[in-house]
N, C-alpha and C positions, 0 to 999 in steps of 0.2 A: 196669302202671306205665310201662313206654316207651312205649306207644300212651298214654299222657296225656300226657309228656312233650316226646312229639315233638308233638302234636295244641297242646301252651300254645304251643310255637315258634313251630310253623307259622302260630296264630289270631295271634300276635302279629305276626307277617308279614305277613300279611294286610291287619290291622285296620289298621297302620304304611303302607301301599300305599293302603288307601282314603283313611285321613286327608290323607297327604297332595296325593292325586289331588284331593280336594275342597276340604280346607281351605287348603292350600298353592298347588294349580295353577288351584283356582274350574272345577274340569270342572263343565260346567252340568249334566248326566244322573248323577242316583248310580246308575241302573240299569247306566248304561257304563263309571263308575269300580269299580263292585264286580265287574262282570264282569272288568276287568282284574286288581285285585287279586287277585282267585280265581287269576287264572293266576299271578302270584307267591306265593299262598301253597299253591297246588297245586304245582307247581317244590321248595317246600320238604317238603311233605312227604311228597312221592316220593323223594327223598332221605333223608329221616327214616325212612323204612321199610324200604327196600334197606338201608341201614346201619346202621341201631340197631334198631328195633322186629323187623322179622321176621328181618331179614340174612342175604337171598335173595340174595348178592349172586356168587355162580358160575356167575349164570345171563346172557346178553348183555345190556346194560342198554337197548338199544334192542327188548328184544322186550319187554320189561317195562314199558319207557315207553310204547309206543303200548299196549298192556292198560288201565296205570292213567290215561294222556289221554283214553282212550275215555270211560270211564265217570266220568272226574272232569270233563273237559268240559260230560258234561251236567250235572252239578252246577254247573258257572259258571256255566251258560244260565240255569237255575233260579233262583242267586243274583241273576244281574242282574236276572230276573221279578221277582223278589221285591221289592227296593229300586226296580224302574221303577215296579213299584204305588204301593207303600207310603209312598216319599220323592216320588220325578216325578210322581204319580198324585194323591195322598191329601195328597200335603205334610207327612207325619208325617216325626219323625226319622230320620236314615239310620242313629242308631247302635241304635236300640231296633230297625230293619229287620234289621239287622249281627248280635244276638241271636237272630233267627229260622233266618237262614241257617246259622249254626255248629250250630244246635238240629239242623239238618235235616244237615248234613255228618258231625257224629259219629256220627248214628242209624246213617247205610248205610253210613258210609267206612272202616269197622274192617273190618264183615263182606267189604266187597266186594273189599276191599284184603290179606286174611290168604285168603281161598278162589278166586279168581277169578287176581289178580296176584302174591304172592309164595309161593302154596301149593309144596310139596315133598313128593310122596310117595315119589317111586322112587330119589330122589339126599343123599347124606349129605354135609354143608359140609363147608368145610376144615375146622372145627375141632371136629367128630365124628369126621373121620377121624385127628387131630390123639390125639383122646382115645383112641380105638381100637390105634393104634401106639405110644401111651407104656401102656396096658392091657396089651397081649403083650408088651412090654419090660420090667413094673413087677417083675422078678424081679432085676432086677441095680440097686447103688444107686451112688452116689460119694460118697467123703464131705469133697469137697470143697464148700465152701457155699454162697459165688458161684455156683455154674454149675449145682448142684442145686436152688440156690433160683427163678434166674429160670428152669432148665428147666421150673418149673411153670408158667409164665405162658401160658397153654393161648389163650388171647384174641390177646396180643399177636403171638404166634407165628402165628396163623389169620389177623390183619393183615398182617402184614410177605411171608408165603409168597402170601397174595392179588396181591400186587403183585409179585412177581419168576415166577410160576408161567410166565406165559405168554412166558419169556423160559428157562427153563430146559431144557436139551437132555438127549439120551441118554448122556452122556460128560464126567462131569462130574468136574473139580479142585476139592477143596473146601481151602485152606489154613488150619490155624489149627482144626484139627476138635474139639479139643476133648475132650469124653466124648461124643460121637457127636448130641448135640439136635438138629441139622440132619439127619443123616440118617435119623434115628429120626422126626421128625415127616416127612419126606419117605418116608417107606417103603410108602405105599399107591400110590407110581407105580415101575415098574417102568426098572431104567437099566442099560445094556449095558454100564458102565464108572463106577465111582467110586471115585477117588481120594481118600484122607482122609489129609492130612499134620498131621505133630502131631509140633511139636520137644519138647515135657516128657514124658519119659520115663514118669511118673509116669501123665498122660492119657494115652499110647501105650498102654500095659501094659492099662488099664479098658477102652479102646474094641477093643484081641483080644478082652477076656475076652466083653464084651459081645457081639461076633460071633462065640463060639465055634461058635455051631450054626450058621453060614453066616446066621441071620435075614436079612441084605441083600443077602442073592444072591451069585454065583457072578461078580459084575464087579467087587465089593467087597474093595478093598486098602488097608490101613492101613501107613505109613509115619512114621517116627518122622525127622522130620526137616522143610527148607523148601524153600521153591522151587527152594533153589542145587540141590535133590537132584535136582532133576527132569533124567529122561534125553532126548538129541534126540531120540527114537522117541516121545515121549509128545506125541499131540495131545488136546486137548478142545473140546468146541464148547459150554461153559460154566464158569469161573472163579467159584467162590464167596468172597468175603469178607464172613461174617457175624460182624460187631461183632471182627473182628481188622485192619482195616488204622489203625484207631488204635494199635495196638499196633506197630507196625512204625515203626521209627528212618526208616526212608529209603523214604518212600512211594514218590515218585513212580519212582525206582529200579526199585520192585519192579512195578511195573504195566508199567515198559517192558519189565523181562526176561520177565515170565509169558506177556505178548502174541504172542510169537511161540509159544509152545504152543497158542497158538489158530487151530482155522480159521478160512475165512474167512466171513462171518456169523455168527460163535459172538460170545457173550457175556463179560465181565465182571460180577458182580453184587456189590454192594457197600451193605452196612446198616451202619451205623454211629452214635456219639451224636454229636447236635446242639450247633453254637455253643459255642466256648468258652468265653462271658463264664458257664456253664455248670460251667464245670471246677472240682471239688471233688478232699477231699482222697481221696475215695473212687475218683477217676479215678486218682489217681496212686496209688492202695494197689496198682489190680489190672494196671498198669504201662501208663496211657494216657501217647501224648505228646500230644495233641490229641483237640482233635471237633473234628466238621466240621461248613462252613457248605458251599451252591453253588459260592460264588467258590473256596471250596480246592479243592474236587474238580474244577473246570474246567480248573485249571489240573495237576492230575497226568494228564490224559487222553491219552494216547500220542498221534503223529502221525498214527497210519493208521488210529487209531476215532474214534468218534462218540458223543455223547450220545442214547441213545434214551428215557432219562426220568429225570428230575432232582426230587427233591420231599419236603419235609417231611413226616413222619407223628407225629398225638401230639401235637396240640396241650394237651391240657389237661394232658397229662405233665410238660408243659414249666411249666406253669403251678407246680406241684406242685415241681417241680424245683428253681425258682427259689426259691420259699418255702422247702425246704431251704436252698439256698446262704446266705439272707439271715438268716434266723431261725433252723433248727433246730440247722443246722450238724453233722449227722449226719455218719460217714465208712464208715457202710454201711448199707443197709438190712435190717430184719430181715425173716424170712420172710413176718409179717403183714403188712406194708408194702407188699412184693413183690402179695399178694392181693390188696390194697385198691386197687392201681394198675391190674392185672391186669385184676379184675373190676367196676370202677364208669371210671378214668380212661379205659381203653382204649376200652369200649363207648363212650362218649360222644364220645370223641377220632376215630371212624368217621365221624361223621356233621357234627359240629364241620369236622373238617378237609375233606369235604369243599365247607361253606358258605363257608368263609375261603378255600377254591382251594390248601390245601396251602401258604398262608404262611411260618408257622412250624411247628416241632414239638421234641419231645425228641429224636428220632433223622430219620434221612435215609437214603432210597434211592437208590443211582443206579445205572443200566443203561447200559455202555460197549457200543458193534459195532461189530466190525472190519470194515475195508471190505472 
């Protein structure tokens, strides 16, 4: 069903690139307008595949592009044959040509595209490994319902950890810990130091019990308290804020005192929800003062770091979001809700976002370095 899905996009790309090459710009040759077109809707559906259909996407995407150019190239070559005959040649229609070529793209472009480009035998994604660490966890529960409902959200968690992975170090502060979901879905990498601060006593108490058996290693400290606790002996060269620095009165406050806990090249990582024209009564249940857009977080970014990537994830979340705020006017979502978001908005919200270039979305990443 996602190789159809992505395959209607992509034809639709396509077919939208021929037409207009011809009917709009008058290219004299359809065999040289559908060869280009082919390149825009081969563009689209290498992306369609990296991120929705097979979501091969741990793997460098430039070793994976030139794989699927190779052999989707000569599919273009092919296409343009085909319309130079058919339309340049014979003078038959370019669009009854346009039928023959898609006829001949989905025969070989599934196989060659699922065993040749984005096959995986020896490596498990993030979000097998995702499943595998809330599997050996699933013996301890919370029964708190917020943060046990969306700890199910196995998809968007495999999204959000894609994007901060390559930014996360051996020594990591995590503020705002919660009942352990971040460090539980992070538990198939190995870290010489992590920090879990956690002011409600309540979460403090669940995330011991949870590490009674050391599960997280032997660098793993749980602390009931905030950054004020933090001692000058304490460095890290990764700062986590996941979805708590909307919850904190005095942001930008706190990102200038944590900063000096950090080395230099270490990170700040910070996920949180999107746009406040967003904010429902459900943000202020779980004690948001805001979301954030770019322009706000630009502006809390300390003196002596930097943005190393700023961008919307979730687009069709956001879609969904909004139609709560306006019509349902819900003030929490129930567990099924949480699924439905989960497992249909997110997948599709992978590949979405990245056609829109990370425009908009429900939530937002950004990655601070210190100089």
């Amino acid at each position: 069903m996602h190789y159809l899905l992505n395959g209607l996009v992509a034809t639709f790309v396509h077919y939208g690139a021929l037409y207009i090459a011809i009917d709009m710009f008058n290219f004299e040759s359809a065999g040289l307008s559908n060869f280009l077109a082919s390149i825009v809707g081969i563009t689209c559906t290498f992306f369609g595949n990296r991120y929705f259909v097979f979501q091969r996407n741990e793997f460098p995407i430039l070793k994976q592009a030139f794989k699927f150019i190779g052999f989707y190239l000569t599919i273009a070559f092919i296409n343009g044959g085909i319309l130079f005959l058919w339309t340049d040649y014979l003078g038959h229609s370019y669009k009854i040509g346009f039928l023959f070529c898609l006829c001949l793209q989905i025969s070989i472009g599934y196989f060659l595209a699922k065993n040749y480009v984005f096959h995986n035998k020896a490596k498990l994604t993030i979000k097998n490994l995702i499943k595998n660490t809330n599997r050996k966890n699933s013996s301890f529960s919370y029964s708190g319902n917020e943060l046990q409902d969306f700890s199910d959200a196995i998809n968007w968690k495999a999204y959000w950890l894609n994007e901060i992975l390559p930014f996360l170090g051996d020594e990591v502060l995590e503020i705002g810990a919660g009942i352990g979901s971040t460090v539980k879905n992070l538990n198939f990498k190995k870290f010489r130091k992590w920090f879990a601060f956690e002011p409600d006593k309540s979460m403090y108490w669940t995330l011991k019990k949870i590490n009674s058996d050391g599960k997280f290693g032997k660098g793993f400290k749980v602390v009931n308290g905030t950054s004020a606790n933090l001692q000058n002996r304490d460095t890290f060269d990764t700062i986590l804020y996941i979805d708590v620095l909307e919850h904190i009165e005095h942001d930008y406050q706190e990102l200038a005192h944590v900063q000096n806990y950090l080395v230099e090249g270490g990170h700040i990582i910070i996920v949180a929800p999107a746009h406040n024209f967003l904010f429902t009564s459900f943000d202020k249940k779980i004690g948001h003062y805001r979301r954030y857009n770019k322009k706000m977080l630009r502006s809390l970014v300390p003196k002596n770091m930097i943005i190393k990537k700023i961008r919307y994830l979730d687009s069709v979340g956001l879609i969904a979001s909004l139609a709560n705020k306006i019509f349902l006017r819900t003030d929490s979502p129930s567990y099924n809700q949480i699924q439905i978001w989960d497992n249909f908005m997110v997948k599709h919200s992978r590949w979405l976002d990245i056609m829109i270039g990370h425009l908009v979305g429900k939530s937002i990443v950004c990655i601070l370095e210190k100089k």
